[in-house]
VEXPA-647139 format. One record per residue (C-alpha): x, y, z; residue number from 1. Coordinates in steps of 0.05 Angstrom, whole numbers. Layout:
residues N
      c1      c2      c3   nr
       X       Y       Z  NUM
...
END
This chain:
residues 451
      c1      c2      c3   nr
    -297    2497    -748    1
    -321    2447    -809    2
    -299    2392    -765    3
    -348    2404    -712    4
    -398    2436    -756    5
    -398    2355    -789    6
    -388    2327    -724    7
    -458    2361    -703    8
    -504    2351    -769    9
    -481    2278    -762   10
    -496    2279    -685   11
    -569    2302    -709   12
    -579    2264    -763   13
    -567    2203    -715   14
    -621    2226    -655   15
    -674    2238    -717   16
    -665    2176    -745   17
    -667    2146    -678   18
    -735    2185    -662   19
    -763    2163    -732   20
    -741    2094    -723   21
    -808    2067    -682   22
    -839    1994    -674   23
    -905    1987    -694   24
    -911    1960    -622   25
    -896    2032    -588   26
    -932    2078    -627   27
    -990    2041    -648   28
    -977    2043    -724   29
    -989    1980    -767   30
    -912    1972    -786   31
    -875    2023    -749   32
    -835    2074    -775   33
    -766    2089    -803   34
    -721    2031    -804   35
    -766    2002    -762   36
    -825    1989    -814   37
    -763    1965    -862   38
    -748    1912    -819   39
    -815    1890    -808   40
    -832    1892    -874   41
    -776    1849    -889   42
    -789    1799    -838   43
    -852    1792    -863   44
    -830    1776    -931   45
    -776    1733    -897   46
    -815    1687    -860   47
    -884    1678    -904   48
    -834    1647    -959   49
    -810    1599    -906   50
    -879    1584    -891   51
    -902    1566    -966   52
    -843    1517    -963   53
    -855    1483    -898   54
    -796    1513    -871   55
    -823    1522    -799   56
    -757    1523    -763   57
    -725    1588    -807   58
    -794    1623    -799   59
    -799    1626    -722   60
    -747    1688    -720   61
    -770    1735    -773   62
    -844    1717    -748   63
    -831    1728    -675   64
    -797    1793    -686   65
    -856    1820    -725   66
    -907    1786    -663   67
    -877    1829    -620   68
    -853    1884    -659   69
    -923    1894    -706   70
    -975    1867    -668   71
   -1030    1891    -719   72
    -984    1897    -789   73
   -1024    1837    -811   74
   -1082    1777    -795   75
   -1027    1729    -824   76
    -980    1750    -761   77
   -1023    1704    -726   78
   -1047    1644    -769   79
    -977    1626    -795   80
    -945    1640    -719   81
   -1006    1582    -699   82
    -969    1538    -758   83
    -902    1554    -739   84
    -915    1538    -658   85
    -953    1486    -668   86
    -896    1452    -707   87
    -839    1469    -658   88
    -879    1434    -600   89
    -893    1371    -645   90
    -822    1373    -658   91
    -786    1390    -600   92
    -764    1339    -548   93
    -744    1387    -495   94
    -793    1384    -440   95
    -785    1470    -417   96
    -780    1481    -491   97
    -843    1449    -509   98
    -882    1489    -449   99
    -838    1560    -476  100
    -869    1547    -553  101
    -942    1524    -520  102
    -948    1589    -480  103
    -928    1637    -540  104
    -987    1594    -586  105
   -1036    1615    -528  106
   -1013    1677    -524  107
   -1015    1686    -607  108
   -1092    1662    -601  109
   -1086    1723    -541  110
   -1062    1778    -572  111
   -1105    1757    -637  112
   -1172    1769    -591  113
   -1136    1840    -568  114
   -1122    1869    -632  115
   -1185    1834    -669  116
   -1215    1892    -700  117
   -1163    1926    -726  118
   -1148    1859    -765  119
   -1208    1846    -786  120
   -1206    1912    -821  121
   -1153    1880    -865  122
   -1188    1827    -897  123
   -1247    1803    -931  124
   -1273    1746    -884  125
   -1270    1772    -813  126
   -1261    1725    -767  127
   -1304    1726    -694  128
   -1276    1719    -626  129
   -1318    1656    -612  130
   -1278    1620    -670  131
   -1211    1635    -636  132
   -1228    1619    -583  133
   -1253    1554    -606  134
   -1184    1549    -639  135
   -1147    1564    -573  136
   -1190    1509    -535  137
   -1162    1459    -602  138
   -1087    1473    -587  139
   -1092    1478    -516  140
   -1139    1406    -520  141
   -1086    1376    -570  142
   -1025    1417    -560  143
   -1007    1407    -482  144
   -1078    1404    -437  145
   -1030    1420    -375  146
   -1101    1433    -335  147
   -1173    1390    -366  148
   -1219    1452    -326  149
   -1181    1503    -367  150
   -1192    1469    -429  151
   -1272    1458    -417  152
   -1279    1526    -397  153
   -1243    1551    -462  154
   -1287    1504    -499  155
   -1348    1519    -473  156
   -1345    1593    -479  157
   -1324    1587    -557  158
   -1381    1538    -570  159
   -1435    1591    -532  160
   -1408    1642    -570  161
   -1397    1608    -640  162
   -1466    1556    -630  163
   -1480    1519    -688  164
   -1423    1568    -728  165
   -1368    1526    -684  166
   -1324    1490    -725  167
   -1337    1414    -728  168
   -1269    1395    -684  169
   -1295    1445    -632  170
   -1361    1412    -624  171
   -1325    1343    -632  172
   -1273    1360    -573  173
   -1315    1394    -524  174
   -1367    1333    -518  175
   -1301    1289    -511  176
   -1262    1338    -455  177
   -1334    1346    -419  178
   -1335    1269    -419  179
   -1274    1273    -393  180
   -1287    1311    -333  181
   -1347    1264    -317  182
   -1289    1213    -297  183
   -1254    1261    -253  184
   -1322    1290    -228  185
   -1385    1248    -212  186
   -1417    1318    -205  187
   -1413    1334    -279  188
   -1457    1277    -306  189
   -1514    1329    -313  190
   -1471    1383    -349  191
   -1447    1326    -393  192
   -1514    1314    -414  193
   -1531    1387    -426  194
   -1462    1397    -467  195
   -1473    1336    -509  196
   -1552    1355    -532  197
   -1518    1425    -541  198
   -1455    1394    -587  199
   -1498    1354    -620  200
   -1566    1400    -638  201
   -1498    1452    -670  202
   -1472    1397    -710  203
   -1543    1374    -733  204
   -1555    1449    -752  205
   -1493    1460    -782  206
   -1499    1397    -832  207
   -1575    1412    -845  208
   -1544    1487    -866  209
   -1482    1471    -897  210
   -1475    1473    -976  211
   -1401    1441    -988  212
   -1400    1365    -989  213
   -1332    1363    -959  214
   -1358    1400    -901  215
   -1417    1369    -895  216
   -1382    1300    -880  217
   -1340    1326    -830  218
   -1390    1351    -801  219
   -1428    1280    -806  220
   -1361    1252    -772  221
   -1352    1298    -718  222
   -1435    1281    -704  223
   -1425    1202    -705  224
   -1356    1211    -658  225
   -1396    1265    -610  226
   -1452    1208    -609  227
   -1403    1156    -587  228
   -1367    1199    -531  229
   -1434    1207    -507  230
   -1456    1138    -513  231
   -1382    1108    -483  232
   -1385    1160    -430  233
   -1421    1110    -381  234
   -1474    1165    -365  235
   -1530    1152    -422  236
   -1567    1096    -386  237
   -1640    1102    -362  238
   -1621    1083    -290  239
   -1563    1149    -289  240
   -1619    1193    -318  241
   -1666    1170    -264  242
   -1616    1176    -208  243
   -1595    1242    -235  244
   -1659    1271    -253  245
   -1713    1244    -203  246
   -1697    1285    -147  247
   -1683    1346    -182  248
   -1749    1348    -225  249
   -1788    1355    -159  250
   -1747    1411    -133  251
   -1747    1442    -198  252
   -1825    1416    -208  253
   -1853    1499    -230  254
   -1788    1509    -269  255
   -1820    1494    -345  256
   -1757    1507    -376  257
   -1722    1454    -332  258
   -1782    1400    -346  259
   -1776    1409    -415  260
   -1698    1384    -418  261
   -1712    1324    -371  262
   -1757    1307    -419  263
   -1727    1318    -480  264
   -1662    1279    -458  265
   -1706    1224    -432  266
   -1744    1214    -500  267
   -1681    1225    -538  268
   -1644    1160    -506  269
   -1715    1119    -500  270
   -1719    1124    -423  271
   -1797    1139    -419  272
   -1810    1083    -367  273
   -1770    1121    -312  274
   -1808    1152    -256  275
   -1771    1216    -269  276
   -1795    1222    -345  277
   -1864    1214    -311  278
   -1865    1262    -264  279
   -1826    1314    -306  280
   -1880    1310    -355  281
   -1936    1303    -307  282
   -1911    1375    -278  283
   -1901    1405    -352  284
   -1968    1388    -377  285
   -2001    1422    -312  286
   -1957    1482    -331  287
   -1962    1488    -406  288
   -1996    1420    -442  289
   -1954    1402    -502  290
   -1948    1343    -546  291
   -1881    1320    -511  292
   -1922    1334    -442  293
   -1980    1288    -463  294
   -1934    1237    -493  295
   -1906    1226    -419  296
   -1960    1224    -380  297
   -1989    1176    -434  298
   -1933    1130    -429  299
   -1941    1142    -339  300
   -2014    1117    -351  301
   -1986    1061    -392  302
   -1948    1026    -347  303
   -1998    1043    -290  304
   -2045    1001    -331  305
   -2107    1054    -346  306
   -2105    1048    -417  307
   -2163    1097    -427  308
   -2126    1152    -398  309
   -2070    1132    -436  310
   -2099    1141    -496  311
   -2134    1210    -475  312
   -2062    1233    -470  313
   -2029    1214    -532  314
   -2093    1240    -569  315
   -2078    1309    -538  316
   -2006    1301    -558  317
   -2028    1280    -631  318
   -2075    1348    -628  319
   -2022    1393    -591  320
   -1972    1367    -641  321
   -1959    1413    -711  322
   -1908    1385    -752  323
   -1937    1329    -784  324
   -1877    1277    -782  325
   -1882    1281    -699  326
   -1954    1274    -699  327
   -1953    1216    -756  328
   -1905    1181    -705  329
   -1949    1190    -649  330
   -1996    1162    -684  331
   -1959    1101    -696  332
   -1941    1101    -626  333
   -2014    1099    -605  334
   -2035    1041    -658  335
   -1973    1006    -627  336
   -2001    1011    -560  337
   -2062     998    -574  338
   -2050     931    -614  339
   -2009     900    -556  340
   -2081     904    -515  341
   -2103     867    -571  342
   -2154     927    -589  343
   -2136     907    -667  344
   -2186     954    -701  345
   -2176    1012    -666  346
   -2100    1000    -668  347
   -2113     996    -747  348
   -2147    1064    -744  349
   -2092    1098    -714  350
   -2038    1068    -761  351
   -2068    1095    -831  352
   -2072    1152    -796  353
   -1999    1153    -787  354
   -1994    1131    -860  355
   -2042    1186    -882  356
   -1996    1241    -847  357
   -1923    1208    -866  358
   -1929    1160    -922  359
   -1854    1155    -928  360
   -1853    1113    -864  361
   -1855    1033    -871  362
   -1864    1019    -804  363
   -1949    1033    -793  364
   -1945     990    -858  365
   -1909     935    -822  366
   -1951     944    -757  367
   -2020     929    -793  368
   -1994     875    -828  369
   -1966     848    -753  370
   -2038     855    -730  371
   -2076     812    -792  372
   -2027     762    -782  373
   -2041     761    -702  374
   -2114     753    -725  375
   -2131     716    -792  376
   -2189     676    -771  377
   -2249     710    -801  378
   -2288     656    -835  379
   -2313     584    -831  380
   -2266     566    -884  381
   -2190     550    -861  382
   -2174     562    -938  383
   -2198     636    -933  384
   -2171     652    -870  385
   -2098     630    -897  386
   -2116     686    -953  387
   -2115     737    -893  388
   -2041     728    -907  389
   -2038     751    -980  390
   -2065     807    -942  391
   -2004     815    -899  392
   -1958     807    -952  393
   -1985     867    -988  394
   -1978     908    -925  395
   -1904     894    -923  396
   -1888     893    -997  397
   -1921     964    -992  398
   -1877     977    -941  399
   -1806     964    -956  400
   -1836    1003   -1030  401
   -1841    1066    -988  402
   -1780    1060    -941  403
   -1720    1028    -951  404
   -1701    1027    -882  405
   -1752     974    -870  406
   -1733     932    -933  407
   -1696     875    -882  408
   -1747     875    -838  409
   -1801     869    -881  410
   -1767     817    -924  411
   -1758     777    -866  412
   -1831     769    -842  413
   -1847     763    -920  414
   -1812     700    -912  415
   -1843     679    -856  416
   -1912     690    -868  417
   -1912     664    -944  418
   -1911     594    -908  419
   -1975     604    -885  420
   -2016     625    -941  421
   -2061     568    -968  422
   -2052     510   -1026  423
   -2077     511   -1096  424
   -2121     450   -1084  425
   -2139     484   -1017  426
   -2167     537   -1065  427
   -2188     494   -1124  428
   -2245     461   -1078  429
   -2273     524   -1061  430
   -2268     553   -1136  431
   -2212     602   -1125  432
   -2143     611   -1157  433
   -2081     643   -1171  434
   -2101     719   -1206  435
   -2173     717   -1168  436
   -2187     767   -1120  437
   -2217     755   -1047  438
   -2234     799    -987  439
   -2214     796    -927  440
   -2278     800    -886  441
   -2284     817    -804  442
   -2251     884    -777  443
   -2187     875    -825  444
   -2235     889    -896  445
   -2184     876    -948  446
   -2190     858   -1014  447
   -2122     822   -1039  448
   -2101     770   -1094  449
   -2085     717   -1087  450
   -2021     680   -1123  451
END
């Protein structure tokens, strides 16, 4: 009778323990229960000190069994499995192994997305889908790529999501795989361009925002290589924007939104002699005049020759325009224009103007002192003209003193012009010398010194 009274409290003690006994997995608890939470517990312990140490290899079975096991026991489930995956397919030289550990990364970046609020719950920093996404997109790009559409898609959705929150190597890698596709898809030359002004207005606006210097250069990395997969790609020439823009601006000619990125890109890469740029901003401006609107149909009138209309339209786009740098430039762009028709004063006009509304810019500097030099013949006396020159040398001294960027430049024509500038005996005849001051007489009106 005590024999099968034992025989039946053991019997139930087993079939409670075994009901107790749950994975995290099938009941939706973080650990599981009975000797199930144990183990997980364990194997959590197990395989984050393999981790610390490197020890990748001695990790992946503790880790896995708590992957599947205790999907949502902890946010570090899925950053050290990424780690632990991504070292097994570096290291493994078995083709069918290398595809088994690249599906169960994907499916860690998966199941991450699934469970992703719960987690986040757990720690300080949540983490958004967008970013592992992103992530995913890196290990599939870097890890495998068995399929270049599935790896474009992935990175595309992470970098709508994430925008200029994306991390660097996303930004970097989804210009590069969209440049990619270009070669396996003439079609995609005009998504290319859109993905690369997207890539690289995020990186732009991540640097401008970003306080840590580390960051900030890889940032200013990722910018330079997104630049150069754009530039390499064979699609940034005038005559592909042309060929891939021209006909579409005229179907598209009401579409404002679409006007404005033809002309953007086109400005952005210095194609604003192509018919397309014209016509897209011709359109625009009939829609909604803007600055970038006048500017086009300014440059159109340019090369048509009708300089007066020209110059009606990049007045409008120095009126339209609000922040002052952009209008200071158009500006100089004006005085530029002007002062290859030889129209010196009013060319002179415009640049101050551009100096009066960006005075950190060397290059209206350099542009007046262009246009005394092109003219220095103001008096009867070959003595005094060569002083026009002093003149010019002030203008560039001035501006490689504002803008460094110039300082080469500037130094250059320094030289150059220096030769020209008249002899103390030249002077002595018409009592002048070294410290005296002279003006400059005609439309240029300077008063310099000479030495």
């Amino acid at each position: 009778m005590k024999m099968k009274m034992v025989t039946a409290l053991f019997a139930l003690s087993l079939s409670a323990t075994a009901s107790f006994a749950q994975t995290g997995a099938s009941d939706g608890s973080r650990y599981g229960h009975g000797q199930d939470s144990i183990n997980c517990l364990q194997n959590i312990s197990i395989y984050s000190e393999y981790v610390k140490t490197n020890n990748f290899k001695d990790a992946y079975t503790p880790w896995k069994s708590v992957f599947n096991e205790a999907p949502i026991a902890q946010a570090g489930t899925y950053t050290n499995g990424a780690k632990i995956l991504r070292w097994f397919i570096a290291n493994e030289k078995d083709a069918a192994k290398q595809k088994q550990y690249f599906e169960e990364l994907m499916k860690v970046h998966d199941q991450r997305i699934k469970y992703l609020d719960i987690l986040n719950s757990y720690v300080k920093t949540p983490v958004t889908k967008g970013s592992i996404i992103g992530m995913k997109a890196h290990d599939y790009f870097t890890m495998g790529c068995p399929d270049l559409n599935t790896a474009y898609n992935l990175f595309k959705e992470a970098v709508e999501l994430e925008k200029d929150n994306a991390d660097y190597f996303v930004l970097q890698e989804f210009t590069d795989v969209s440049g990619r596709k270009v070669k396996a898809d003439e079609t995609h030359k005009e998504q290319f361009i859109q993905d690369y002004i997207a890539a690289a207005g995020y990186a732009d606006a991540a640097f401008k925002k970003e306080t840590k210097a580390k960051t900030k250069e890889l940032l200013k990395v990722a910018k330079d290589n997104i630049d150069a997969f754009f530039i390499n790609s064979g699609v940034a020439t005038c005559d592909n924007l042309q060929s891939i823009y021209a006909p579409k601006v005229e179907q598209n000619k009401t579409n404002l939104d679409y006007l404005k990125q033809v002309i953007s890109v086109m400005q952005m890469l210095g194609c604003t002699e192509q018919e397309a740029y014209f016509a897209a901003s011709e359109h625009a401006h009939a829609i909604e005049p803007t600055s970038e609107t006048a500017i086009g149909c300014g440059y159109m009138y340019f090369k048509k020759g009708d300089l007066d209309k020209c110059i009606t339209y990049f007045d409008q786009a120095i009126e339209l325009e609000q922040d002052p740098v952009k209008k200071a430039d158009y500006c100089y762009k004006t005085a530029a224009i002007l002062f290859n028709k030889k129209q010196l004063s009013k060319a002179k006009q415009y640049a101050l103007k551009s100096i009066s509304l960006d005075g950190s810019n060397g290059k209206p500097y350099i542009l007046i002192a262009n246009m005394y030099a092109s003219s220095p013949n103001w008096s009867d006396e070959n003595a005094l003209n060569k002083c026009t020159y002093f003149a010019v040398i002030d203008k560039l001294q001035r501006a490689k003193s504002v803008d460094s960027s110039v300082e080469e430049e500037a130094n250059k024509l320094i030289g150059t012009y220096s030769r020209y500038t008249p002899k103390d005996e030249d002077l002595f005849f018409l009592g002048l010398k070294k410290g005296d001051s002279v003006t400059i007489g005609g439309w240029i009106g300077e008063t310099t010194t000479i030495r």
